[in-house]
N, C-alpha and C positions, 0 to 999 in steps of 0.2 A: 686363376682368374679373380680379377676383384671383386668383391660382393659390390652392389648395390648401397647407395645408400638409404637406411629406414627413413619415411618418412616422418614429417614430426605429426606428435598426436593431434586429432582435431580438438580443440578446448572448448566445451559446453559449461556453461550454469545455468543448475535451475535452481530459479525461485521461486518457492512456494509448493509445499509440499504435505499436502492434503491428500486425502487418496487419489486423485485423478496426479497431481505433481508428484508423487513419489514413483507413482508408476511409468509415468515417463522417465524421469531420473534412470529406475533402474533399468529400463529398455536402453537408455543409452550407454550405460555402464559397459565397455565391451574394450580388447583390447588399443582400439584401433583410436577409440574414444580417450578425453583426460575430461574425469565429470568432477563439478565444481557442485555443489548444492547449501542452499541458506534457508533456514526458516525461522520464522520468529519464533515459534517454541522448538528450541535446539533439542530435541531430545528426536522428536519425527525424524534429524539426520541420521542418529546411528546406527539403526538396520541398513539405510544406504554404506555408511561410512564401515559395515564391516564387510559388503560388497566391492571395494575398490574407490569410493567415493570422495573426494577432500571437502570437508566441512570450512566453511565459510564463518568469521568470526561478524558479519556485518553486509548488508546490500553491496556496499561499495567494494567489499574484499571479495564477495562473490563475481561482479561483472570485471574488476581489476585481472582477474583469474583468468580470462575466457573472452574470445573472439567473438563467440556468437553466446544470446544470450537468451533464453526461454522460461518466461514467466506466466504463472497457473496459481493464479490467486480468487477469494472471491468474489468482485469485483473491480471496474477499472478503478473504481478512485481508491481501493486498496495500494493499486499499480501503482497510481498516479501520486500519493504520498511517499512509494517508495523511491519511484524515478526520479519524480520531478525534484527531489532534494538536492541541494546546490552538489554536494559532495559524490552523487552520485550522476546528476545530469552531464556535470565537469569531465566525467570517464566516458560516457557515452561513445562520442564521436570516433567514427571508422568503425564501431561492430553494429553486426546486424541482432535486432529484438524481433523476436515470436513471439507474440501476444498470444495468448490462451485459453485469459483467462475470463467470466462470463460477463457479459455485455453487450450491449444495441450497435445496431448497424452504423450510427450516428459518434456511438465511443469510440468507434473505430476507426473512421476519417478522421475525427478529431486527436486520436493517438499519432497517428500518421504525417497532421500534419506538424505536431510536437517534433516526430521524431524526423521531421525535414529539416525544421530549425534547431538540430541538434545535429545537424547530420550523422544520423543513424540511418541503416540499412532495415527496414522494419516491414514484417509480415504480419498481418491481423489471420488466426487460424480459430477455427471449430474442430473437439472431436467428436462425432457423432456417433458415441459409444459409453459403454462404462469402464472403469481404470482396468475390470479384469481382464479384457480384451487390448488393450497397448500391450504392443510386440506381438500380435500374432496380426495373420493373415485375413481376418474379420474385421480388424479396425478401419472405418474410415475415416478420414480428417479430409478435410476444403482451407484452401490457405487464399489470400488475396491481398494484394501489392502490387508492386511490380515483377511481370514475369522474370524477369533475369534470376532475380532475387532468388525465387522459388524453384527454378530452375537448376543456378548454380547450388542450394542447399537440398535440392531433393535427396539426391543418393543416404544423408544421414539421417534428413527428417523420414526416410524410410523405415529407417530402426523401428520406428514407431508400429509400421504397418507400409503394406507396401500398397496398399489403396490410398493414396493421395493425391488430389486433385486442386487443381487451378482454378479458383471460382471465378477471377475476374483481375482487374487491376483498379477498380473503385477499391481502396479498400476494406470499405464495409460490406462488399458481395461475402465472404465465409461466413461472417455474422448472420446476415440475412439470409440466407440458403438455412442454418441450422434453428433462427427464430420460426421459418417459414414451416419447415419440416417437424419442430416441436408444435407448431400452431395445428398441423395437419393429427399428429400424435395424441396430444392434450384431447383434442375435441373428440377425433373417434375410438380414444380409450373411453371418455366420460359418458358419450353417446351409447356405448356398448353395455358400462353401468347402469345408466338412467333404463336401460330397454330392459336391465335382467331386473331391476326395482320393479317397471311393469309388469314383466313375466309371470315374476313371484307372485304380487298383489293378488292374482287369480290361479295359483296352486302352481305354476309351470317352474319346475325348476331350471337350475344352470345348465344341467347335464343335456336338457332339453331345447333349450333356448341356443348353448352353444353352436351345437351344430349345423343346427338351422339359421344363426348368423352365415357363420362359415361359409353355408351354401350360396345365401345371397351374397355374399363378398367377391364371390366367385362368378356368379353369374351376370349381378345387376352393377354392383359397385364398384369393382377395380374396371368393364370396361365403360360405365358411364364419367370417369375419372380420365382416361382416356381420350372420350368424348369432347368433354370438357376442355381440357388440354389444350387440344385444335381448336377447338372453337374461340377463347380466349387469344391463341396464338393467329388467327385469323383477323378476332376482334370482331367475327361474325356467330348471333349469335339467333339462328332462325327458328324456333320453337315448336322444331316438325315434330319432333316425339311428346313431349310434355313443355306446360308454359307454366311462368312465373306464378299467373294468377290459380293455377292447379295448386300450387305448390304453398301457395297461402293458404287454400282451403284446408289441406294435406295437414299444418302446420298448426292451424287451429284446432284440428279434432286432436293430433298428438297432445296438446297442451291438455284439450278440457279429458281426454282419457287421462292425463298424470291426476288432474287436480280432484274426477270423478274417483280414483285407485288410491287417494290419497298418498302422493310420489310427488316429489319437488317437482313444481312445474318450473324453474326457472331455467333449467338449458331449452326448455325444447318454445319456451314463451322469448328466447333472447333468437332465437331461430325465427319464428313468426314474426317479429318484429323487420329481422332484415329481410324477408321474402317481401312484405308487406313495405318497407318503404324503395326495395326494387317495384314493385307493382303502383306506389305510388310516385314514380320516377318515370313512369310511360314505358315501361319492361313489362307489361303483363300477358303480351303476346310474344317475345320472346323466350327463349331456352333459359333452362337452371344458369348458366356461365355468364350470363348478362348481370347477374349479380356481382360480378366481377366489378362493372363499369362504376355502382353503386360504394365496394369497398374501398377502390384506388380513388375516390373523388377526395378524400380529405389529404392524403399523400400529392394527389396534385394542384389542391386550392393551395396549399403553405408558400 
């Protein structure tokens, strides 16, 4: 019986390879795979290149290489000097770009729509992780484009992690799903500091304070998070359990306790502020989530 014919290899390059790009690099490194990788300090290649990898003497030799092309730099206009160059823009056309690398929801549509006028095939992606988690089963990434796109590249961009999702086809949706959820991050990592500063100030240690976050996380927080959620998603926000104008008060004693404990007042004074100009906005009989209507107002004056 005749064998079958093998198919031919998928051809990937990555550029840019930092510890978040190497680690993708070598998640796709796999038989099935032919990995191209380029990086402007050539030396990051050759732990890949003694994995199976073929080194790249230049941008343009690396997407010359390769069908599909996934780049993880520090920013887009990093990208955007290496793409937009005549020598390498010229190759472009017919392979698809994964974007990766960190920037605004706004860099993203604007990649996109380069990569129309270039007709390229282009994903804007987030991973919501760190490099030691690509290739296993805890990684998540959000990609957004056109669905076909992400679609027909899922099965490899799985290599990565097989938690991947579709944020949308704006697409600055993966961007903004990953700013949105760092914004969530950011504030109740620091919130969690500024409270154990507190703590301290009056003898209570971590060990102490820990727990008893924890608890209220559990009990008060993750379901008024919840709460919130719906209410926003309603765009109804009726202030049966606590109101805005509670939450000014609330907001002002946190501050003069930082400034009385001698603790930076200024996360929980930039807090007060926005309760306070929800309260002076005619939200002060409604719910916490009406502050909502106060954040999105400069997103939808522009």
């Amino acid at each position: 019986m005749e064998e079958p014919a093998n198919e031919e290899p998928r051809r990937i390059s990555v550029i840019g390879l930092g510890n978040m790009g190497s680690a993708l690099a070598k998640a796709f490194i796999m038989p099935e795979n032919q990995v191209t990788v380029w990086n402007r300090t050539a030396s990051k290649a050759q732990p890949l290149a003694k994995l199976g990898a073929h080194v790249a003497g230049s941008p343009s030799d690396a997407v010359a290489a390769s069908d599909v092309i996934v780049v993880c730099v520090p920013s887009y206009a990093v990208s955007n000097t290496l793409f937009h160059a005549t020598e390498v823009s010229g190759l472009m056309g017919g392979r698809t770009l994964i974007q990766l690398s960190t920037g605004t929801p706004q860099e993203a549509i604007d990649g996109a729509e380069w990569a129309s006028q270039h007709r390229v095939n282009y994903l804007d992606g987030a991973i919501m992780d760190v490099p030691e988690r690509v290739g296993t089963s805890d990684l998540i990434h959000f990609y957004s484009g056109r669905k076909e796109i992400f679609e027909s590249h899922k099965p490899w961009i799985d290599h990565l992690g097989v938690n991947s999702y579709f944020a949308g086809e704006n697409p600055g949706s993966a961007s903004a799903l990953d700013c949105g959820i760092l914004s969530f991050g950011f504030g109740s990592w620091l919130s969690f500091i500024h409270g154990a500063a507190l703590c301290e100030s009056v003898g209570i240690p971590p060990e102490q304070f820990s727990p008893a976050t924890f608890e209220s996380l559990n009990r008060l927080v993750l379901p008024t998070l919840h709460s919130v959620s719906e209410m926003i998603g309603r765009r109804d926000y009726p202030g049966s359990i606590a109101k805005i104008k509670q939450y000014v008060t609330a907001s002002d004693t946190l501050v003069r306790s930082s400034e009385e404990s001698g603790v930076d007042s200024r996360l929980p004074a930039t807090i007060a502020d926005i309760f306070r100009t929800a309260l002076n906005a005619n939200y002060g009989e409604n719910d916490l989530a009406a502050v909502f209507e106060v954040l999105r107002t400069q997103a939808t004056s522009e």
